[in-house]
PDB file of N, CA, C and O in Angstrom:
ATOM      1  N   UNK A   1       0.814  -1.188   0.000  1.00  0.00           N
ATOM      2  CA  UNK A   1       0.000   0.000   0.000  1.00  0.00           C
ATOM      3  C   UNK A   1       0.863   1.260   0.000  1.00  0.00           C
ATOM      4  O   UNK A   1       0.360   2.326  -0.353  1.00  0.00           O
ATOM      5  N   UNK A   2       2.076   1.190   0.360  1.00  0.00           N
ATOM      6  CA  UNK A   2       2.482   2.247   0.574  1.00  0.00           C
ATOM      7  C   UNK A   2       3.406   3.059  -1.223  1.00  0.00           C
ATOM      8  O   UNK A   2       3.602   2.389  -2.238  1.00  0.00           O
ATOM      9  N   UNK A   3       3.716   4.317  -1.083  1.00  0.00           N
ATOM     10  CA  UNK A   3       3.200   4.968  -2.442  1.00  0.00           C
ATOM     11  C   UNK A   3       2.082   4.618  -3.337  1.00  0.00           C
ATOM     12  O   UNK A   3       2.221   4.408  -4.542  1.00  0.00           O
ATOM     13  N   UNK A   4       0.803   4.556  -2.597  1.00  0.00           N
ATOM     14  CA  UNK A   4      -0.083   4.356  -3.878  1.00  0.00           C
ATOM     15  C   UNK A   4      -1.396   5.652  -3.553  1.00  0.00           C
ATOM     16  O   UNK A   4      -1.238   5.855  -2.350  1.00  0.00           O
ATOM     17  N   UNK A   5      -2.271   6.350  -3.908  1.00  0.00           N
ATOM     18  CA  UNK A   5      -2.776   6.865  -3.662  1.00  0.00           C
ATOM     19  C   UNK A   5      -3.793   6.797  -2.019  1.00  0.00           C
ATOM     20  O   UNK A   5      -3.905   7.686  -1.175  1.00  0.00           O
ATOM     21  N   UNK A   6      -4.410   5.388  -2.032  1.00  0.00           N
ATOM     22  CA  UNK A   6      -4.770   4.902  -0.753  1.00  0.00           C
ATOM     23  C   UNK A   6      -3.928   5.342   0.032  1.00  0.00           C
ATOM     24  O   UNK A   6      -4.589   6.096   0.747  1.00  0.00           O
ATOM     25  N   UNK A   7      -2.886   5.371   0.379  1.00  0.00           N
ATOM     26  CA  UNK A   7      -1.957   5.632   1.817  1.00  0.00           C
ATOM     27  C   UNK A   7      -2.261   7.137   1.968  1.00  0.00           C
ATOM     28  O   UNK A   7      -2.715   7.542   3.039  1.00  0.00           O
ATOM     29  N   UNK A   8      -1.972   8.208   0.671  1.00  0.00           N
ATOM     30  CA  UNK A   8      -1.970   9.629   0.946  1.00  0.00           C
ATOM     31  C   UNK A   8      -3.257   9.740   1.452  1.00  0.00           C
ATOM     32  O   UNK A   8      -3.467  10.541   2.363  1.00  0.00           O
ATOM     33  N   UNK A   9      -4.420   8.850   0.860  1.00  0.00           N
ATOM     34  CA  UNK A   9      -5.777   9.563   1.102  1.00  0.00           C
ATOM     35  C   UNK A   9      -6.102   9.181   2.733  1.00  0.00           C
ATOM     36  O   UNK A   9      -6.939   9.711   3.464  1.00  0.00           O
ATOM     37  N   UNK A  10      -4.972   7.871   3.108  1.00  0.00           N
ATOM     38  CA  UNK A  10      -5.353   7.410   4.469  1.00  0.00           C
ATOM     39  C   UNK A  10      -4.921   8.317   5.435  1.00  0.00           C
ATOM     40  O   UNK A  10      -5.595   8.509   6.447  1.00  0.00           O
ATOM     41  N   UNK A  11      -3.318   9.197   5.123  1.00  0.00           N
ATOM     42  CA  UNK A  11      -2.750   9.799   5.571  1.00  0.00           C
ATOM     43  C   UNK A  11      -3.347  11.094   6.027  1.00  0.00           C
ATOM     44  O   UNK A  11      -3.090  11.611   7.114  1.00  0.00           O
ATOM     45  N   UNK A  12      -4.263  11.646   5.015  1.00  0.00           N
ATOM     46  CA  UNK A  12      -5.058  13.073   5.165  1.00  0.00           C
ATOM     47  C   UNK A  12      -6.075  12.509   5.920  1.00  0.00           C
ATOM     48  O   UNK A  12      -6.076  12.841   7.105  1.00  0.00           O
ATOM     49  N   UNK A  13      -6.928  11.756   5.557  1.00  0.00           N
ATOM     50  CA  UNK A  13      -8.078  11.227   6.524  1.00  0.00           C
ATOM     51  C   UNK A  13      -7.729  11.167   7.931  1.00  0.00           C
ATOM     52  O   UNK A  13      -8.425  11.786   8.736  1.00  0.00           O
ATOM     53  N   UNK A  14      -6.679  10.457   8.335  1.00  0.00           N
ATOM     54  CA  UNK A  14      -5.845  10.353   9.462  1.00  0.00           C
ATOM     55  C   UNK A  14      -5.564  12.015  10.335  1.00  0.00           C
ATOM     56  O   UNK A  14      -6.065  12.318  11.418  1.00  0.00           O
ATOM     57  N   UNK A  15      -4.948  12.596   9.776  1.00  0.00           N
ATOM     58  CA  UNK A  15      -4.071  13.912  10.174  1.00  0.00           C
ATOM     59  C   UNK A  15      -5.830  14.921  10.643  1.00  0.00           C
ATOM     60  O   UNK A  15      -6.079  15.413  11.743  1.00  0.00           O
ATOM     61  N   UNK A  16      -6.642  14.939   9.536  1.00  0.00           N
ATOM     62  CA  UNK A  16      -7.636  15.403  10.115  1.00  0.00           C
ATOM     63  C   UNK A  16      -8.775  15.353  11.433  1.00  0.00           C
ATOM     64  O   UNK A  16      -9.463  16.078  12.152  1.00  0.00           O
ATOM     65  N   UNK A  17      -8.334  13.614  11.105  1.00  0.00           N
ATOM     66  CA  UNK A  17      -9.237  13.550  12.524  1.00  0.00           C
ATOM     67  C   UNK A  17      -8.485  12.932  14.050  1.00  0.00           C
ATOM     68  O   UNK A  17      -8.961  12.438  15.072  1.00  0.00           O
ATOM     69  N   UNK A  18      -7.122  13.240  13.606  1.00  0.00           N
ATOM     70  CA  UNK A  18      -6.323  12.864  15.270  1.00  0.00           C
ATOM     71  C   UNK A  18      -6.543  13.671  15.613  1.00  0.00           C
ATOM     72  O   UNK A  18      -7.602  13.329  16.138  1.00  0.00           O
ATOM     73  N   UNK A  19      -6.423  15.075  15.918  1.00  0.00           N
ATOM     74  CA  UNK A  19      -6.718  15.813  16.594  1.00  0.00           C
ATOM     75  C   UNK A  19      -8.265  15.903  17.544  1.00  0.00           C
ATOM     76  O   UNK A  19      -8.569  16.487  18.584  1.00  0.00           O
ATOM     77  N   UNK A  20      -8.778  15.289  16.888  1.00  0.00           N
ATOM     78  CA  UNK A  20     -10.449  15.105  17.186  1.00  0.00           C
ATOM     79  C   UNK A  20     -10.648  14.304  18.188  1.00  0.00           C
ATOM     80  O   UNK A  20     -11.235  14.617  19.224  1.00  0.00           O
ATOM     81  N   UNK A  21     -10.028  12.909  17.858  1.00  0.00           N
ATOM     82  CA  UNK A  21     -10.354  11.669  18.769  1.00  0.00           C
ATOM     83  C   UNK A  21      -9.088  11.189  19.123  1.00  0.00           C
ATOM     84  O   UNK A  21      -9.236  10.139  19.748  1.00  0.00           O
ATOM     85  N   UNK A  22      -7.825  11.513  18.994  1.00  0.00           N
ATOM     86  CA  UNK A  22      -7.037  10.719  19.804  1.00  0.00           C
ATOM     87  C   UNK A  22      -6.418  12.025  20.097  1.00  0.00           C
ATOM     88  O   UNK A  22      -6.530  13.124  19.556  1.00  0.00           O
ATOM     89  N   UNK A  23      -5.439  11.420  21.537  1.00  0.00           N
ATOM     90  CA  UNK A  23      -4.577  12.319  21.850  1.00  0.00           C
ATOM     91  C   UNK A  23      -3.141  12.745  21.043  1.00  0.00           C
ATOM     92  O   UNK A  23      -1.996  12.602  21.471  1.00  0.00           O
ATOM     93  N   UNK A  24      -3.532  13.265  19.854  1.00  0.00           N
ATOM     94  CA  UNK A  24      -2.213  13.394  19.133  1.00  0.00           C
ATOM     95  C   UNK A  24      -1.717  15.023  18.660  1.00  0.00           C
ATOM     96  O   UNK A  24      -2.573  15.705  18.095  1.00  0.00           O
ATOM     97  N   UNK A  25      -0.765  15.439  18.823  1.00  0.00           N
ATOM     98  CA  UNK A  25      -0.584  17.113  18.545  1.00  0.00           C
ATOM     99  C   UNK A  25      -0.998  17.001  17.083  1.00  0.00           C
ATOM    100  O   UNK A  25      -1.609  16.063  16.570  1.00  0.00           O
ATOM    101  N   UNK A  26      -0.549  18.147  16.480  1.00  0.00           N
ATOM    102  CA  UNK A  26      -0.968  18.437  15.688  1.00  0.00           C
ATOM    103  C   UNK A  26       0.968  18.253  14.443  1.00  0.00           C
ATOM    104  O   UNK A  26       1.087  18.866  13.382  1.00  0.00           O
ATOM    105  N   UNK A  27       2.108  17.311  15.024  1.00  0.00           N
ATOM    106  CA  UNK A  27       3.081  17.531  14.882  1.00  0.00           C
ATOM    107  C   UNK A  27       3.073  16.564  13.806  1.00  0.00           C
ATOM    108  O   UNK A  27       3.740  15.579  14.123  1.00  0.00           O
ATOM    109  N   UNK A  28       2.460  16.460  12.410  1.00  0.00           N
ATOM    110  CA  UNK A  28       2.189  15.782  11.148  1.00  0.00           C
ATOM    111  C   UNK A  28       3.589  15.377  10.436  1.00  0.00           C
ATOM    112  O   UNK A  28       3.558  14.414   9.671  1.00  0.00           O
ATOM    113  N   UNK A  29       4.930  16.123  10.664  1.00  0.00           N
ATOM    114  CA  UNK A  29       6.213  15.737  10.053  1.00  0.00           C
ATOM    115  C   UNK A  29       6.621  14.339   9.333  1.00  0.00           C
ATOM    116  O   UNK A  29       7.389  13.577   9.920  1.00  0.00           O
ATOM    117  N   UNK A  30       6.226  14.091   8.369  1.00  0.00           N
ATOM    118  CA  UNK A  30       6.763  12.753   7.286  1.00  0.00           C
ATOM    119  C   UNK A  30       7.921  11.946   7.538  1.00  0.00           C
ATOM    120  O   UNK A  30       8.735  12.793   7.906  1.00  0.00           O
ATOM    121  N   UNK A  31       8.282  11.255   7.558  1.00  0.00           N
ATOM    122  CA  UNK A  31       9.600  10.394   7.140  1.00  0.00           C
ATOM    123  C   UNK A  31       9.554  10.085   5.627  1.00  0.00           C
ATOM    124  O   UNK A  31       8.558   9.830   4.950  1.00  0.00           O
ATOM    125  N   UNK A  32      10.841  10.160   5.243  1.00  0.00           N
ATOM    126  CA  UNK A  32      11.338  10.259   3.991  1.00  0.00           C
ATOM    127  C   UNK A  32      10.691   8.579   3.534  1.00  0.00           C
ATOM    128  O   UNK A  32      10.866   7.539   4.168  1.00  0.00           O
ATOM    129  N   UNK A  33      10.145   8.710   2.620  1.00  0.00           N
ATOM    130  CA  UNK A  33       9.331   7.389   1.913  1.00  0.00           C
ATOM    131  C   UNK A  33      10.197   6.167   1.766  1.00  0.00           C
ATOM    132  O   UNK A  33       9.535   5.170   1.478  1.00  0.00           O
ATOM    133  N   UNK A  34      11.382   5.981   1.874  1.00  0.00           N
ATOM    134  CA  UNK A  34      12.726   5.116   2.204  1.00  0.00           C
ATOM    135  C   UNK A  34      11.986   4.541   3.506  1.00  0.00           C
ATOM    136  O   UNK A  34      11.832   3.329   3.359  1.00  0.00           O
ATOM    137  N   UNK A  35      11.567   4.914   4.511  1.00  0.00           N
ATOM    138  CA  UNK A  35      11.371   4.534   5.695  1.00  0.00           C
ATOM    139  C   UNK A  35       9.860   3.935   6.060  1.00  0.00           C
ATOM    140  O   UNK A  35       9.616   3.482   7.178  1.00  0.00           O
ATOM    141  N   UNK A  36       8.828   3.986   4.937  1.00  0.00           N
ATOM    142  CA  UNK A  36       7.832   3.485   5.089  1.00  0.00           C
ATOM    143  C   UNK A  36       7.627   2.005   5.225  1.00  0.00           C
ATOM    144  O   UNK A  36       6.597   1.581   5.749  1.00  0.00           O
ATOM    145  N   UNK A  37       8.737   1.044   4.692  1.00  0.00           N
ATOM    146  CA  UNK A  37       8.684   0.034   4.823  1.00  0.00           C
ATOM    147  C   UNK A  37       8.971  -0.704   5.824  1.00  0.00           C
ATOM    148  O   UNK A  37       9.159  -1.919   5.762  1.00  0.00           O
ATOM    149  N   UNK A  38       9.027   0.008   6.859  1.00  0.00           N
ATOM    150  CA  UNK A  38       9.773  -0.231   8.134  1.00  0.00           C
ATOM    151  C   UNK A  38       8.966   0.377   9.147  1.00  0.00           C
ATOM    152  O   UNK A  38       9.368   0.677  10.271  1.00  0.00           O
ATOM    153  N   UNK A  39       7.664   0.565   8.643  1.00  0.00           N
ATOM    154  CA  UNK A  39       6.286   1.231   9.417  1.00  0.00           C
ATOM    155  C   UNK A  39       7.064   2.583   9.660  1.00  0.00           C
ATOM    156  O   UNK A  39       6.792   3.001  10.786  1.00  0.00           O
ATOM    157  N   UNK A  40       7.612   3.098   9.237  1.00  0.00           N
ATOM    158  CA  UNK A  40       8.181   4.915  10.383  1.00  0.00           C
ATOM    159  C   UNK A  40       7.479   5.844   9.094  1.00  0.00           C
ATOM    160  O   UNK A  40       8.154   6.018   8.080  1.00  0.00           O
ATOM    161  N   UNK A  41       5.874   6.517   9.212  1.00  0.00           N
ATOM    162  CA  UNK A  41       5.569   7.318   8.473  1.00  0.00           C
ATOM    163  C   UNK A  41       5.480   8.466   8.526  1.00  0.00           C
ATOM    164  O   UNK A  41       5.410   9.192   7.534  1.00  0.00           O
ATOM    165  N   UNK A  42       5.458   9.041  10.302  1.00  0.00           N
ATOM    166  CA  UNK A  42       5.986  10.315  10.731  1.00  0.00           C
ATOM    167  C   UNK A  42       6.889   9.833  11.837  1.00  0.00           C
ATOM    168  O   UNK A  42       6.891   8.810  12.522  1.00  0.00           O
ATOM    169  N   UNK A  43       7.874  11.205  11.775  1.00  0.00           N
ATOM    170  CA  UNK A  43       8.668  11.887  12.475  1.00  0.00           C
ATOM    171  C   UNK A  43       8.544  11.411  13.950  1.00  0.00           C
ATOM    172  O   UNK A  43       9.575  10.976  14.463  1.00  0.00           O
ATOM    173  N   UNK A  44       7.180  11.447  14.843  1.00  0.00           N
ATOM    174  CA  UNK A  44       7.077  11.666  15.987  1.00  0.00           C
ATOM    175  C   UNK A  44       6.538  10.187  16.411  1.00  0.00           C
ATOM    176  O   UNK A  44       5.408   9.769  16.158  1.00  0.00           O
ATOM    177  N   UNK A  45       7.255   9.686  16.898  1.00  0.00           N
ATOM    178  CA  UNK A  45       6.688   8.471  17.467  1.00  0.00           C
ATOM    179  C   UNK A  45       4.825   7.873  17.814  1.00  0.00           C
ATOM    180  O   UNK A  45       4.181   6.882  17.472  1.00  0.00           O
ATOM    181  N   UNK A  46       4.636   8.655  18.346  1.00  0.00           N
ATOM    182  CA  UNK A  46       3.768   8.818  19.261  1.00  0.00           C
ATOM    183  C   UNK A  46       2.187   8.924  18.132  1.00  0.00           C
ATOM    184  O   UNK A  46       1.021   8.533  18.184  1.00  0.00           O
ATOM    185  N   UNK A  47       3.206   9.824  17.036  1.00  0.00           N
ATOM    186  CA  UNK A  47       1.908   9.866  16.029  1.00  0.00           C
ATOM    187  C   UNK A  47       2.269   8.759  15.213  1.00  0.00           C
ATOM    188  O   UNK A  47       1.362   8.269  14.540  1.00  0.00           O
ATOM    189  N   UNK A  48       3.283   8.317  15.142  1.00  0.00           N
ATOM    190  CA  UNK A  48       3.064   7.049  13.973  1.00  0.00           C
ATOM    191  C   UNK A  48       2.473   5.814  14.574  1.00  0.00           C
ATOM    192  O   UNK A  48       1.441   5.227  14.251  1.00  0.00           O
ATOM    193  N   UNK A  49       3.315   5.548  15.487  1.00  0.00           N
ATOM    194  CA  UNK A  49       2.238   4.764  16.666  1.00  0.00           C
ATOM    195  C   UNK A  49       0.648   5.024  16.439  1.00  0.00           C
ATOM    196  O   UNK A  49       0.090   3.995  16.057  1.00  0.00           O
ATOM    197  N   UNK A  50       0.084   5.747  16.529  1.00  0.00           N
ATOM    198  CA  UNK A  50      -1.523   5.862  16.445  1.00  0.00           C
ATOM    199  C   UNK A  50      -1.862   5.661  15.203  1.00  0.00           C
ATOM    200  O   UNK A  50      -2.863   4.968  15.023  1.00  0.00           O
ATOM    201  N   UNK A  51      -1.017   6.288  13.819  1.00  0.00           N
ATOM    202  CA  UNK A  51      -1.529   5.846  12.562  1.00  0.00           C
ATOM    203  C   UNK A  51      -1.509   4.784  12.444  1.00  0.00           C
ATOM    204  O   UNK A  51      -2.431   4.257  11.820  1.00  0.00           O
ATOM    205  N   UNK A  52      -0.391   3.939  13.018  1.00  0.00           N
ATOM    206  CA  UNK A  52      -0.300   2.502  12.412  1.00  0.00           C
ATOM    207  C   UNK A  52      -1.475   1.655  13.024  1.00  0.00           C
ATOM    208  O   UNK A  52      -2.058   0.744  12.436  1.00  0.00           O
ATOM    209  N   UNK A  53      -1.750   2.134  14.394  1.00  0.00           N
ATOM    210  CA  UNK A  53      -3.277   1.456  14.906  1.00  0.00           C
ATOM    211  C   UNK A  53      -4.448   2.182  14.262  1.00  0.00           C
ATOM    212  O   UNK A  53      -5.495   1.625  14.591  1.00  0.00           O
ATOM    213  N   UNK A  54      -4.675   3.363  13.359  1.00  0.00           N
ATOM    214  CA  UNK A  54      -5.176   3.407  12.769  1.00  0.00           C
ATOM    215  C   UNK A  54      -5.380   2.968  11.084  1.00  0.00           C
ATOM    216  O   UNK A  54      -6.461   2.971  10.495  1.00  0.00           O
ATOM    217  N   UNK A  55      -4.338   2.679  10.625  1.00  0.00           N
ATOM    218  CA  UNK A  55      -4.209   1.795   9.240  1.00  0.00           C
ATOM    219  C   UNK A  55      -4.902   0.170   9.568  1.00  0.00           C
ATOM    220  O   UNK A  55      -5.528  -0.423   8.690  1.00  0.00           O
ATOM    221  N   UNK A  56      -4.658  -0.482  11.096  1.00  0.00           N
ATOM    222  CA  UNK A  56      -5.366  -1.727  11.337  1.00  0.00           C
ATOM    223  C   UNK A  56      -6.329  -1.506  11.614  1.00  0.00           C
ATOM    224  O   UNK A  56      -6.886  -2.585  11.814  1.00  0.00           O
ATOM    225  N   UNK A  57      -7.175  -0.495  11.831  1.00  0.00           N
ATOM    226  CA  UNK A  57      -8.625  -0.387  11.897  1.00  0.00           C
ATOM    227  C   UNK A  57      -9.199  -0.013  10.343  1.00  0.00           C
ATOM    228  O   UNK A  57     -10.322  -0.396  10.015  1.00  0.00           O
ATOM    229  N   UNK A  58      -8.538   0.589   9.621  1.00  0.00           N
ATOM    230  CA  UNK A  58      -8.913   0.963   8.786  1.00  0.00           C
ATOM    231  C   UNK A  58      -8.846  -0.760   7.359  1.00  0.00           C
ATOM    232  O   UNK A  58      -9.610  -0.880   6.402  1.00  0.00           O
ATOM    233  N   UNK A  59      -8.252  -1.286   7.564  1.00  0.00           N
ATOM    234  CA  UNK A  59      -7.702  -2.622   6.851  1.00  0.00           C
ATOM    235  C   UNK A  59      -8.739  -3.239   7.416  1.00  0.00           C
ATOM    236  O   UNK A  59      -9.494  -3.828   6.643  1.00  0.00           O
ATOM    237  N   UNK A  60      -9.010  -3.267   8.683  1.00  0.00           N
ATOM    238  CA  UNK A  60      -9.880  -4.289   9.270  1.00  0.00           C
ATOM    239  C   UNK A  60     -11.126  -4.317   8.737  1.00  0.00           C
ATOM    240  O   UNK A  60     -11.784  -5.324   8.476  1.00  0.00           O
ATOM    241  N   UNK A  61     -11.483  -2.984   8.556  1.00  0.00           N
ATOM    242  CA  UNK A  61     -13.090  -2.246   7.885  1.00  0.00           C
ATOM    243  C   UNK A  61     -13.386  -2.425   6.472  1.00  0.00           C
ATOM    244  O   UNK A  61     -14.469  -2.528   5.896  1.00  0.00           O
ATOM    245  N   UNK A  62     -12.319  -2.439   6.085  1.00  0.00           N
ATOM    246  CA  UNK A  62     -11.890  -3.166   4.495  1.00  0.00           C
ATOM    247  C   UNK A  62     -12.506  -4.271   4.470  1.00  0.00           C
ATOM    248  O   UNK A  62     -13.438  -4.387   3.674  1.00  0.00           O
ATOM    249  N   UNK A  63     -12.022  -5.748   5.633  1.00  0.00           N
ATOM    250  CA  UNK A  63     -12.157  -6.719   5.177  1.00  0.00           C
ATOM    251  C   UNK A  63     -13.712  -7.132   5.909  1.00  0.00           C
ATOM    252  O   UNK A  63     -14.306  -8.160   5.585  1.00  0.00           O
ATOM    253  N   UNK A  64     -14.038  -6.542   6.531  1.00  0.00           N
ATOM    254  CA  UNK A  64     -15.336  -6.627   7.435  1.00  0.00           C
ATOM    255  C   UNK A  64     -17.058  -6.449   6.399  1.00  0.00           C
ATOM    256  O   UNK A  64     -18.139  -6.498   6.985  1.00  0.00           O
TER     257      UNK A  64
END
């Protein structure tokens, strides 16, 4: 999934609504696309951590 349009659109979907429902700043900073394969899609731990439990909810809803 990763570089394909799905990820960016998961990525914006994501960034919009952490602020809403999880405890996440607003500190959105990327990792260089080299590093996606290795789950690191932002900068800040804490937020990639929550995307990545949000990509398994979102996969899950897929297959549901």
């Amino acid at each position: 999934m990763n570089d394909t349009k799905e990820i960016y659109d998961l990525m914006k979907m994501f960034e919009s609504n952490a602020t809403k429902f999880f405890n996440v700043t607003s500190d959105f900073e990327k990792e260089d696309k080299s590093l996606w394969n290795k789950r690191r899609y932002y900068a800040n731990g804490s937020v990639n951590n929550t995307f990545i439990a949000y990509m398994f909810g979102y996969s899950f809803g897929k297959t549901a």
